[in-house]
N, C-alpha and C positions, 0 to 999 in steps of 0.2 A: 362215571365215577364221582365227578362234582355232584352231582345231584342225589348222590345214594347220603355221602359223608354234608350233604345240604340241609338232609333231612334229620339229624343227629342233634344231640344237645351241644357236644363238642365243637361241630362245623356249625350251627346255627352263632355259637358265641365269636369263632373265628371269623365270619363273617361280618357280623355286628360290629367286633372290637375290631378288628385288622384289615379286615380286605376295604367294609366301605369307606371308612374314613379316606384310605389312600386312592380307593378308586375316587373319591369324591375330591380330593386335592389335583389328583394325575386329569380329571375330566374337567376340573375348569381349568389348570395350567398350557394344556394341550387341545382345548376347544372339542373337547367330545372324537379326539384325533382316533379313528376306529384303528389305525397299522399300533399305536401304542397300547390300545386299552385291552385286546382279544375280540375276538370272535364272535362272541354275545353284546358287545358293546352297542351295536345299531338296533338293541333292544334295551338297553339304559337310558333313563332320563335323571336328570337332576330335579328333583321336588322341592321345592321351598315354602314352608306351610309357616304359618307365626303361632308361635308359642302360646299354650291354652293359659297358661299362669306366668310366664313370662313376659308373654309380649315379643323377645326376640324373635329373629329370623331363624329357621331348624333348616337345612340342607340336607338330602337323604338320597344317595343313589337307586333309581326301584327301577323293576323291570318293567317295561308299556305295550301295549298294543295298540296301533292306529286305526280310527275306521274312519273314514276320510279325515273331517278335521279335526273330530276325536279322540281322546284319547282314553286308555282303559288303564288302570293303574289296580293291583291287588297288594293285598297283604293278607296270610293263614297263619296265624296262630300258631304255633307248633305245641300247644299244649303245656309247656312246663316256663312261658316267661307272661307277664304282664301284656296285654294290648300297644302294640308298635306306636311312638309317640305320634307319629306322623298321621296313622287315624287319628287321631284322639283332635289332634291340632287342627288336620281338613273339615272334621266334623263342626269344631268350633267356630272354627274361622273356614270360610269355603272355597275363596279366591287363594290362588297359590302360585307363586312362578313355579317355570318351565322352564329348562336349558335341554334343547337336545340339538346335538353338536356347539355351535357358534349360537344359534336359533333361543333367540330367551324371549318371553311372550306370558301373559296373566291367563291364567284358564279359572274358568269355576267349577267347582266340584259338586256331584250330589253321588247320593250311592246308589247301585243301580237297580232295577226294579226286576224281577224273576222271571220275565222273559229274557232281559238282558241278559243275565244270570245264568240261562240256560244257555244262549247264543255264545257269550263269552267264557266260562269258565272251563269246555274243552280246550278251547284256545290258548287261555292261559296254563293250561296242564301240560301242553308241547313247549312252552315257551319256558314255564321253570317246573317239570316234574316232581321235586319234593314239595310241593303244593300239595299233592295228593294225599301225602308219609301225615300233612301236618294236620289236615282238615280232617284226617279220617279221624287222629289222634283227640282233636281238638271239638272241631264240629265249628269252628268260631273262623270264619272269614271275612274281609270287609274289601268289596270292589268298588271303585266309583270311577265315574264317568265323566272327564275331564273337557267343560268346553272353552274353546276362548271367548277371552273376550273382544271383544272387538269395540274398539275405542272410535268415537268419532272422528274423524278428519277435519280442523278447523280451515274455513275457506277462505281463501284472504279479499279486500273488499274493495 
Protein backbone atom coordinates (compact mmCIF):
# COMPACT_ATOMS: atom_id res chain seq x y z
CA UNK A 1 0.00 0.00 0.00
CA UNK A 2 3.04 2.50 0.82
CA UNK A 3 4.36 1.89 -2.47
CA UNK A 4 1.10 2.24 -4.53
CA UNK A 5 0.17 5.99 -2.54
CA UNK A 6 4.51 6.34 -3.03
CA UNK A 7 3.98 6.53 -6.34
CA UNK A 8 1.17 9.54 -6.44
CA UNK A 9 1.80 13.17 -6.53
CA UNK A 10 -0.01 13.38 -3.00
CA UNK A 11 2.30 10.63 -1.35
CA UNK A 12 5.44 11.85 -3.33
CA UNK A 13 4.85 15.57 -1.51
CA UNK A 14 3.94 13.60 2.00
CA UNK A 15 7.09 12.14 1.69
CA UNK A 16 9.32 15.09 0.65
CA UNK A 17 7.44 17.55 3.22
CA UNK A 18 6.77 15.18 6.24
CA UNK A 19 8.00 11.69 6.49
CA UNK A 20 11.77 12.61 5.44
CA UNK A 21 12.50 15.51 7.42
CA UNK A 22 11.34 13.40 10.50
CA UNK A 23 12.74 10.30 9.50
CA UNK A 24 16.03 12.28 8.96
CA UNK A 25 15.83 14.12 12.72
CA UNK A 26 14.53 10.41 14.30
CA UNK A 27 17.78 8.67 12.37
CA UNK A 28 20.45 10.85 13.49
CA UNK A 29 18.74 11.20 17.15
CA UNK A 30 18.48 7.33 17.51
CA UNK A 31 21.71 6.35 15.57
CA UNK A 32 19.84 4.77 12.41
CA UNK A 33 18.04 2.77 15.69
CA UNK A 34 16.18 -0.02 13.21
CA UNK A 35 13.26 -1.10 16.38
CA UNK A 36 12.49 2.93 16.16
CA UNK A 37 12.64 3.85 12.41
CA UNK A 38 10.44 0.37 10.73
CA UNK A 39 11.10 -2.16 8.65
CA UNK A 40 12.65 -0.54 5.67
CA UNK A 41 15.04 1.39 7.74
CA UNK A 42 18.30 -1.17 7.19
CA UNK A 43 17.70 0.06 3.79
CA UNK A 44 18.05 4.08 4.62
CA UNK A 45 20.97 5.87 4.51
CA UNK A 46 21.50 9.50 5.39
CA UNK A 47 23.26 11.42 2.23
CA UNK A 48 24.87 14.44 2.84
CA UNK A 49 25.81 16.23 -0.58
CA UNK A 50 26.91 20.18 -0.48
CA UNK A 51 24.88 22.47 -1.92
CA UNK A 52 25.40 23.31 -5.86
CA UNK A 53 24.73 27.21 -5.14
CA UNK A 54 24.85 27.33 -1.56
CA UNK A 55 27.71 25.68 -0.51
CA UNK A 56 25.75 24.44 2.72
CA UNK A 57 25.48 20.84 3.85
CA UNK A 58 21.83 19.14 2.28
CA UNK A 59 20.99 15.88 4.47
CA UNK A 60 18.35 13.60 2.55
CA UNK A 61 17.13 10.18 3.77
CA UNK A 62 17.48 7.69 0.41
CA UNK A 63 17.00 4.16 -0.03
CA UNK A 64 20.88 1.97 -0.76
CA UNK A 65 21.81 -0.95 -1.99
CA UNK A 66 25.18 -2.54 -0.88
CA UNK A 67 27.51 -4.42 -3.07
CA UNK A 68 30.26 -5.15 -1.02
CA UNK A 69 31.75 -1.76 -0.07
CA UNK A 70 29.52 -0.04 -2.41
CA UNK A 71 26.97 1.58 -2.41
CA UNK A 72 23.96 2.16 -4.84
CA UNK A 73 21.91 5.03 -4.25
CA UNK A 74 18.71 6.06 -7.01
CA UNK A 75 16.43 8.71 -7.56
CA UNK A 76 13.24 8.49 -10.44
CA UNK A 77 11.77 11.43 -11.30
CA UNK A 78 8.05 10.94 -10.77
CA UNK A 79 7.27 13.09 -13.64
CA UNK A 80 5.48 16.28 -12.37
CA UNK A 81 8.40 17.84 -9.86
CA UNK A 82 11.85 19.34 -10.78
CA UNK A 83 15.17 17.06 -10.49
CA UNK A 84 15.69 15.83 -6.55
CA UNK A 85 18.37 18.51 -5.22
CA UNK A 86 20.44 15.92 -3.95
CA UNK A 87 21.22 14.78 -7.78
CA UNK A 88 21.95 17.92 -8.84
CA UNK A 89 24.33 18.59 -5.60
CA UNK A 90 26.20 14.75 -6.17
CA UNK A 91 26.73 15.62 -9.60
CA UNK A 92 28.38 18.89 -8.51
CA UNK A 93 29.99 18.10 -5.87
CA UNK A 94 30.75 14.15 -5.89
CA UNK A 95 32.19 13.37 -2.46
CA UNK A 96 29.19 13.11 -0.01
CA UNK A 97 28.91 11.59 3.60
CA UNK A 98 27.18 8.63 4.61
CA UNK A 99 25.47 7.81 7.88
CA UNK A 100 24.20 4.32 7.96
CA UNK A 101 23.19 3.52 11.54
CA UNK A 102 26.02 5.00 13.91
CA UNK A 103 28.56 4.32 10.75
CA UNK A 104 29.29 7.88 9.08
CA UNK A 105 32.17 7.71 6.38
CA UNK A 106 33.03 10.05 2.92
CA UNK A 107 32.09 8.09 -0.25
CA UNK A 108 32.52 9.33 -3.86
CA UNK A 109 30.04 9.42 -6.35
CA UNK A 110 29.81 8.81 -10.02
CA UNK A 111 26.75 7.67 -12.02
CA UNK A 112 26.62 4.40 -12.98
CA UNK A 113 27.47 3.01 -16.44
CA UNK A 114 24.55 0.60 -18.38
CA UNK A 115 25.74 -2.42 -17.47
CA UNK A 116 25.51 -1.29 -13.97
CA UNK A 117 22.12 -0.12 -14.82
CA UNK A 118 20.96 -3.28 -15.90
CA UNK A 119 22.47 -5.27 -12.91
CA UNK A 120 21.06 -2.83 -10.43
CA UNK A 121 17.97 -1.29 -11.30
CA UNK A 122 15.85 -4.88 -10.90
CA UNK A 123 17.26 -4.51 -7.55
CA UNK A 124 16.38 -1.40 -6.87
CA UNK A 125 12.52 -1.97 -8.15
CA UNK A 126 12.19 -4.76 -4.98
CA UNK A 127 13.71 -2.46 -2.77
CA UNK A 128 11.21 0.71 -3.42
CA UNK A 129 8.57 -0.37 -6.24
CA UNK A 130 6.97 2.94 -7.07
CA UNK A 131 10.25 3.40 -8.90
CA UNK A 132 8.65 1.80 -11.61
CA UNK A 133 4.99 4.21 -11.47
CA UNK A 134 7.76 7.11 -11.87
CA UNK A 135 10.32 6.08 -14.42
CA UNK A 136 7.65 4.80 -16.77
CA UNK A 137 5.88 8.29 -16.08
CA UNK A 138 8.93 10.17 -16.43
CA UNK A 139 11.73 8.15 -18.30
CA UNK A 140 14.31 10.50 -16.19
CA UNK A 141 16.36 8.33 -13.51
CA UNK A 142 19.66 9.01 -11.87
CA UNK A 143 21.74 6.02 -9.93
CA UNK A 144 25.10 6.26 -8.79
CA UNK A 145 27.54 4.47 -7.35
CA UNK A 146 28.93 5.28 -4.08
CA UNK A 147 32.63 4.38 -3.22
CA UNK A 148 34.44 5.27 -0.08
CA UNK A 149 36.93 6.91 0.45
CA UNK A 150 39.60 5.67 2.05
CA UNK A 151 41.79 8.08 3.80
CA UNK A 152 45.31 7.33 4.55
CA UNK A 153 46.46 6.20 7.98
CA UNK A 154 49.27 8.71 9.21
CA UNK A 155 52.06 6.44 10.81
CA UNK A 156 53.69 7.67 13.76
CA UNK A 157 57.62 7.97 13.70
Amino acid sequence: MINRIGATPVGVWVIKHLVSPVQRWVYRTTGGNRLLMGATQDKILLLTTLGRISGKERTTPVFYLRDGDRLVVCNVNPGFERTNPWVLNLRAHPVARVQIGQDIAEYQAREVNEAEMERYWPQLLVLWPAYRSHFERSGQRAVFVLEPVHKKQSSGG
